[in-house]
N, C-alpha and C positions, 0 to 999 in steps of 0.2 A: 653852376645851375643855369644861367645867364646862356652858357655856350650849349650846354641841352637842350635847354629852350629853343635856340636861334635854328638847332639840327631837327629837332621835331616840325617847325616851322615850315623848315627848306624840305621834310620830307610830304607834309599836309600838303606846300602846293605844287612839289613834281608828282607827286601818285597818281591827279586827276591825266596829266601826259601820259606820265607812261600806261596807264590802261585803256587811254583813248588811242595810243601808238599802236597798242598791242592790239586793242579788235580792229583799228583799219589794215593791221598788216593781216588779219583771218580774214577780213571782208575781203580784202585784195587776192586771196586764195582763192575763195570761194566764187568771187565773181571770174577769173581766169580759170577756175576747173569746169563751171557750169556755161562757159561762152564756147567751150570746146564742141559742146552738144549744139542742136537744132533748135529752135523753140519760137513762140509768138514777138512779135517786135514786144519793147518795151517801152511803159509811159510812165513819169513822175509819179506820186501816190499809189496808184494803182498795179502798175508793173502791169503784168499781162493779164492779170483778174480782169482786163476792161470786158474781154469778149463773154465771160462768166455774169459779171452785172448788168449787163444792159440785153443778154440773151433770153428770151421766154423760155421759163422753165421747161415749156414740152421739147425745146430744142438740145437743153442741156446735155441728155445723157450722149446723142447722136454726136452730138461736136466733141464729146470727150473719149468717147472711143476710136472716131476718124481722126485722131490726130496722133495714133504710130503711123499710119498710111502715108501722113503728111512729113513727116519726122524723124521716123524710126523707130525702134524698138526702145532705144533711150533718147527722152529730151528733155527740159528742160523749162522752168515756168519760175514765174516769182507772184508771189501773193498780195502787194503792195511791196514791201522792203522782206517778205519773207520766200526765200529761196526752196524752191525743190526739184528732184530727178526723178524721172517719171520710170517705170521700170515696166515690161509689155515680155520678158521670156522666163522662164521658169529659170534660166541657167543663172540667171542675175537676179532672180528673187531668192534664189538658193544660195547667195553668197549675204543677205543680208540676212534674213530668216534663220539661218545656222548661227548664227550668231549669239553668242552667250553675253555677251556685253552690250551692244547695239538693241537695245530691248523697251527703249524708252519710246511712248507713242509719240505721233506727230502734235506739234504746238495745237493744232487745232480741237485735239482732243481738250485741251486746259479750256474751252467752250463747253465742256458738259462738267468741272471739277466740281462746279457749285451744288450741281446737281446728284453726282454720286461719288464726290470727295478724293478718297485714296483706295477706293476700290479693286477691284480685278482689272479691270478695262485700264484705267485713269493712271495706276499707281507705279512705282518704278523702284528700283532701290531696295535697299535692305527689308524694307516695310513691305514691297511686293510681294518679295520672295517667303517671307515671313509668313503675310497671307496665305497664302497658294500652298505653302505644305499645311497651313493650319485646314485649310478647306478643301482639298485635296479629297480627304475622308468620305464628305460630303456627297461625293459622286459615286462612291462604289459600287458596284454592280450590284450590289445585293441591295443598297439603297432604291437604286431605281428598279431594281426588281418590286421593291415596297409601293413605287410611285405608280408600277403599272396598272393595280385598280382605278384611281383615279385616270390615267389616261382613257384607260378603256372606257367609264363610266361617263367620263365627259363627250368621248367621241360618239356614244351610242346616242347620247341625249341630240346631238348633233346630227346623227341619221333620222332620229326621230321630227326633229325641224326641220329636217329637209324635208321630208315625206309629201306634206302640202304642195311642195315647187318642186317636182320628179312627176313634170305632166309632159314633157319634151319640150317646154317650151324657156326659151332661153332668159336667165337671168344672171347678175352679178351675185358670186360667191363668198366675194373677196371679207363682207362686214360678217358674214356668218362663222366662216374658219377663226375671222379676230377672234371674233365673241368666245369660241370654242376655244382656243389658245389661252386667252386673258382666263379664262376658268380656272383650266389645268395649270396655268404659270403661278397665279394666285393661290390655288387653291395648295399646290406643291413649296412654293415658295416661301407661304409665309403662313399657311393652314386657315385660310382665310376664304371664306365663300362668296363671293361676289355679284355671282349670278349675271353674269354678261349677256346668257345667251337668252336670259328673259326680260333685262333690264339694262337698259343700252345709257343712261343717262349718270352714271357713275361721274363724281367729279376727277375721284381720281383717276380715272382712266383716260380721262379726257384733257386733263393737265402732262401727261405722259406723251399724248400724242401732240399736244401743241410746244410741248417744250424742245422734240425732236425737230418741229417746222423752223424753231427759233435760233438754232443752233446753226441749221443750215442757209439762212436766211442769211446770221454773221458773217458767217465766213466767207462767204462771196460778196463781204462788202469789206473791204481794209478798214476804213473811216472808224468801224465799229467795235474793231480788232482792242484797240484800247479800253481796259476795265472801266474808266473814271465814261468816257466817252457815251457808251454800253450802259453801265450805269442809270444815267441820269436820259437817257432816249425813252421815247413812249416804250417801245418792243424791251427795252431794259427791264423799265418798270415792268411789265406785261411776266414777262420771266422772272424775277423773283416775287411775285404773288402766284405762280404757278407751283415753284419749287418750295415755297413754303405749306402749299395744299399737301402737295406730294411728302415732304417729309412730318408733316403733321401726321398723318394718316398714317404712315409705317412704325414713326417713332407711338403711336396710341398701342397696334401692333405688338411692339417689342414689349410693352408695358405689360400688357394684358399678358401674354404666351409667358411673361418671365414669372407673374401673381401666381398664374396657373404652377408651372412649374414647381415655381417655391412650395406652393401649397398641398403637391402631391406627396403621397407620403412612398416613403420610400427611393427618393429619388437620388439619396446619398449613397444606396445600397446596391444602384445600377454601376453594371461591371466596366469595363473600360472596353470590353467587345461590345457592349449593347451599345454603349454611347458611338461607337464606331459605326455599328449597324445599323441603329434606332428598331432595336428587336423587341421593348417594353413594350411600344403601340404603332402604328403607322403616323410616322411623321415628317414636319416641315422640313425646306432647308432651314428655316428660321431655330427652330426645335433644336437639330442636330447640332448649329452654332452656340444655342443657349447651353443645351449640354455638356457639349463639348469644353464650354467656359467653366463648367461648375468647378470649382475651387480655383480655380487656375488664373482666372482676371487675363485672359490672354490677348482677348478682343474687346475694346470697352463699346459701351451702347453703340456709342457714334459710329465707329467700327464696323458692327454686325450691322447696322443701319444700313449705311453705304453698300455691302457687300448683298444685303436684300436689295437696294434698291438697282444696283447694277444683275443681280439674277431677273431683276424683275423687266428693267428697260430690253439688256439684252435677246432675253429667251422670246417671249410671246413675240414681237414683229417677227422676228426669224425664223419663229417654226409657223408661224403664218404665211407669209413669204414661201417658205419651201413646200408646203403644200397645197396654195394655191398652184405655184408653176409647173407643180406634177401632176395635177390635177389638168392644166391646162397643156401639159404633154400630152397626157393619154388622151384627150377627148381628140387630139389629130392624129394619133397612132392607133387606130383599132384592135392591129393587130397585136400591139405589146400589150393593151388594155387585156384582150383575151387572153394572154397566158399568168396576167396577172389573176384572174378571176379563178383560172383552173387550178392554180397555185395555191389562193385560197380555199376552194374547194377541196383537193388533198389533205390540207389541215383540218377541217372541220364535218366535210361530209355529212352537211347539211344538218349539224349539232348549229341549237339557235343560243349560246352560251358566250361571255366574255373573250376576249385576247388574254390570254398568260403569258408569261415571260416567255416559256417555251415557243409556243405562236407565233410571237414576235421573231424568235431566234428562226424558225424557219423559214420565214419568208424573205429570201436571200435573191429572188429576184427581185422582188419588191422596190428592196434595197439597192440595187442596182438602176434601177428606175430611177430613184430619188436619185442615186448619185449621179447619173448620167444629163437629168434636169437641173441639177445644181452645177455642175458644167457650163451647158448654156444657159443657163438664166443665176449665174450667180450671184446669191441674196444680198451680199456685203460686195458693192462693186470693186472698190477699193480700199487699201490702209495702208497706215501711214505708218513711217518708224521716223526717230530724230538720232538723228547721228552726233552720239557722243567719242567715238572715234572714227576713225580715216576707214574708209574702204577705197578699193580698186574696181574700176569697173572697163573693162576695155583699154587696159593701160591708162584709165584717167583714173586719179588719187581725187577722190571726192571729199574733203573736208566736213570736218567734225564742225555740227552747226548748219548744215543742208537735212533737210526735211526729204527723205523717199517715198515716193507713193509708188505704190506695186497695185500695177489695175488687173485685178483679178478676173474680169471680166474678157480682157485682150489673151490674158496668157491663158486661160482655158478653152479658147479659139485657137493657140498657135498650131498650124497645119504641120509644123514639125515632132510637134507633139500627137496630132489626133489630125489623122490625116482627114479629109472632108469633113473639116472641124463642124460645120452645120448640119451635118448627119445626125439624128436619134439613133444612138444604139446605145441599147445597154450593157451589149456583152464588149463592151470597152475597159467595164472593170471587171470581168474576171481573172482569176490571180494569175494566168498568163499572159494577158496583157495590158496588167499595169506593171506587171515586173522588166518588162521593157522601157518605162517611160521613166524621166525623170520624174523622181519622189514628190519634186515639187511644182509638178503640174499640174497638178489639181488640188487645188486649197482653197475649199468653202469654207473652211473654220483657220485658216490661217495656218502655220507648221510651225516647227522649232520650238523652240521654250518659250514664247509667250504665244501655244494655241490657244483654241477655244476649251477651258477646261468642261465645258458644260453641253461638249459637239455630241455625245453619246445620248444625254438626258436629248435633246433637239434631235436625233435620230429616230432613238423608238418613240418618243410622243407623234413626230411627224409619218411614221410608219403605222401606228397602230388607229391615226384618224383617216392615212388615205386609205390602207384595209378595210375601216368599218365603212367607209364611203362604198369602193368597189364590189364590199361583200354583199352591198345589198342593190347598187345602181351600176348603170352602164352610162357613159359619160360621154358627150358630146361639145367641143370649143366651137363657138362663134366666127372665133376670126381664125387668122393661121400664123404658124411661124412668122412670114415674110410679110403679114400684115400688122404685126405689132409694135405698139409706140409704148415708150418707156419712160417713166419719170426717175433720172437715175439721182437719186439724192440720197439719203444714208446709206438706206435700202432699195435696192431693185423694183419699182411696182410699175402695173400697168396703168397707160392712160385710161381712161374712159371704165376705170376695173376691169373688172374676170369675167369675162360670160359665158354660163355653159348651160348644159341641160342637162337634166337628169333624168331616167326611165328606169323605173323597177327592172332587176334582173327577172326574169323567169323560171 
């Protein structure tokens, strides 16, 4: 027993060696694959974050896109002690993104875990995957054929508030399309009325939007990076009294939609296509997930929680986002605005009635529009993947444990891709030529197996609010392409907001 002892011993105190041997021999990898690349000098604590913390926000986005110019297409940056490869061409986002294993987001993402847990966004692993065929369902086309009264019904309300400011004289947009999003995402998300676009003073909506500033705040500070650190700082504190507001309010939510539920009669005797479709009544994502649970315990509260609360963070910035910047396309393009309008006109012929799923399906320039402003004004600049195995990039073997960021912003500019990549045109995506371009050249929603499962629902919502817009105004931007300044932080937005005009069509 004696000599077991003495072996367990001798194994206690070599362990802590050998696992400190083993990650300086990975450090040692990874700092020799990423010295290969180009990158900012490097400083103690900080690494190359310095020019990140001590830069004014309005400078940020401009320094992180000028820096393939300085670079290359691949370079190289560290976050304090945390490593990343910068990626700027579609031929090398396409080797990560294809990827069925490498699927894990970057460290920075574990800054929003507290906030929507093991969700879509956050989650990784067996329990991802799990998710995503479980919710999958969720998005069926015939589902969002269900959501489209509610889109239409929200965007009308929205022409109808604009009405007042469609005198030509210019204002910012940008809190009105919120207001109109947070509606639709609420109102779709969790069958919850909120009333944005009369009532601005919501706590929870406002905890939403500070908890995104706080996120971004961390992560351009190392210092902060540590939980215990974070924790116990004023903006710590500041963040977990936001995200207890936030899941207060969803988990009341779940509560209430589950009483209901329970309480209707007949909800045992719903087919297993209804629960698929949500063909009983028009309903929530929340709904469909409760249903979907019924006998099954597949998702627990916390669970469906998470996964509202990640529909809910995701979607309204983004389809806000996308339809402000097409909004802010067409008021400098007149002439794309015009064939937008006649477009519309063809569908409707001066019928004063709703958008139908049909409607929607046709307006295929429209859509072209949007995707051509999602191009240059991509709403997610960047993301991140964390490398659980080895890739190749250029003959350099990039080690597992390096953080990728793919700036999606650079590579839907590559002039290899989309030759006078600053050019508006829409007919860039018609099916002949994108069939020329690499697949992964244009990713507003990301590609591969871990897209945006939710890019179609952010489609037609965003299609059927710049329609109601167009169908009734003609639209004019303020400033210009070549005049505008960017706040690049999760999301793409403009400084000083959107400013445009509106005038009655004739």
């Amino acid at each position: 027993m004696a000599v077991l002892d003495f072996l367990f011993l001798i194994i206690i105190i070599l362990l802590p060696f050998w696992y400190f041997s083993k990650n300086r021999k990975q450090r040692r990898r990874i700092i020799e694959a990423l010295e290969k690349f180009k990158g900012d000098p490097w400083y103690p604590i900080l690494g190359t974050a310095w020019s990140q913390v001590f830069v004014r926000k309005e400078d940020l986005f401009d320094q992180m896109y000028n820096r393939p110019e300085k670079y290359g297409p691949i370079y190289r940056s560290w976050v304090g002690s945390e490593p990343l490869i910068h990626l700027t061409k579609a031929k090398h986002a396409e080797i990560l993104l294809k990827s069925s294993v490498n699927i894990k987001k970057g460290k920075n993402y574990e800054f929003v875990r507290s906030f929507l847990g093991d969700g879509l966004i956050t989650g990784h692993g067996e329990q991802w995957q799990r998710h995503r065929k479980l919710i999958t369902p969720a998005f069926h086309f015939k589902i969002l054929d269900g959501f489209q009264d509610i889109f239409s019904e929200k965007s009308q309300m929205l022409v109808e508030e604009l009405q007042p400011l469609a005198d030509g004289k210019f204002f910012d947009i940008y809190s009105h399309i919120t207001h109109c999003a947070l509606d639709i995402i609420c109102e779709t998300a969790m069958g919850v009325k909120i009333n944005a676009m009369q009532c601005f003073d919501s706590e929870y909506i406002k905890a939403i939007y500070r908890i995104a500033e706080i996120i971004l705040y961390r992560w351009f500070r190392p210092w902060l990076h540590s939980d215990f650190i974070f924790k116990h700082s004023p903006v710590g504190k500041e963040h977990d009294k936001l995200i207890r507001i936030v899941h207060d309010f969803v988990e009341s939510v779940i509560e209430d939609r589950k009483k209901e539920l329970e309480n209707s009669k007949g909800i045992t005797e719903v087919s297993e296509e209804d629960r698929l479709l949500g063909k009983k009544k028009k309903m929530a994502f929340l709904d469909l997930l409760l249903l979907q649970n019924v006998g099954k315990n597949e998702l627990s509260d916390k669970e469906i929680r998470e996964e509202v609360d990640t529909f809910m963070f995701a979607g309204h910035d983004t389809t806000t986002s996308s339809v402000c910047w097409t909004l802010f396309s067409l008021g400098n393009y007149p002439e794309i605005q015009e064939k937008i309008h006649e477009e519309i006109d063809s569908i409707f012929h001066g019928e004063d009635r709703p958008f139908t799923p049909d409607d929607v399906a046709k307006l295929q320039y429209t859509e072209r529009v949007i995707k051509e402003t999602l191009r240059l004004y991509a709403v997610v600049p960047y993301i991140l993947r964390y490398l659980v195995e080895d890739i190749e990039l250029e003959g350099v073997t990039i080690p597992a444990g390096v953080t990728v960021a793919i700036h999606i912003t650079n590579l839907h500019k590559d002039p290899e891709q989309f030759p006078d990549p600053h050019r508006f045109d829409p007919d860039r995506f018609l099916p002949e030529n994108v069939s020329k371009r690499n697949p992964y050249s244009h990713i507003p929603f990301s590609a591969g197996p871990r897209n945006c499962l939710g890019q179609k629902f952010a489609s037609r919502s965003a299609k059927t609010m710049v329609a109601s817009i167009l169908r009734k105004y003609k639209v004019k931007s303020q400033v210009k392409p070549s005049e505008m300044k960017y706040f690049g932080t999760m999301l793409l937005k403009p400084q000083g907001g959107l400013r445009i005009s509106l005038e009655p069509r004739v």
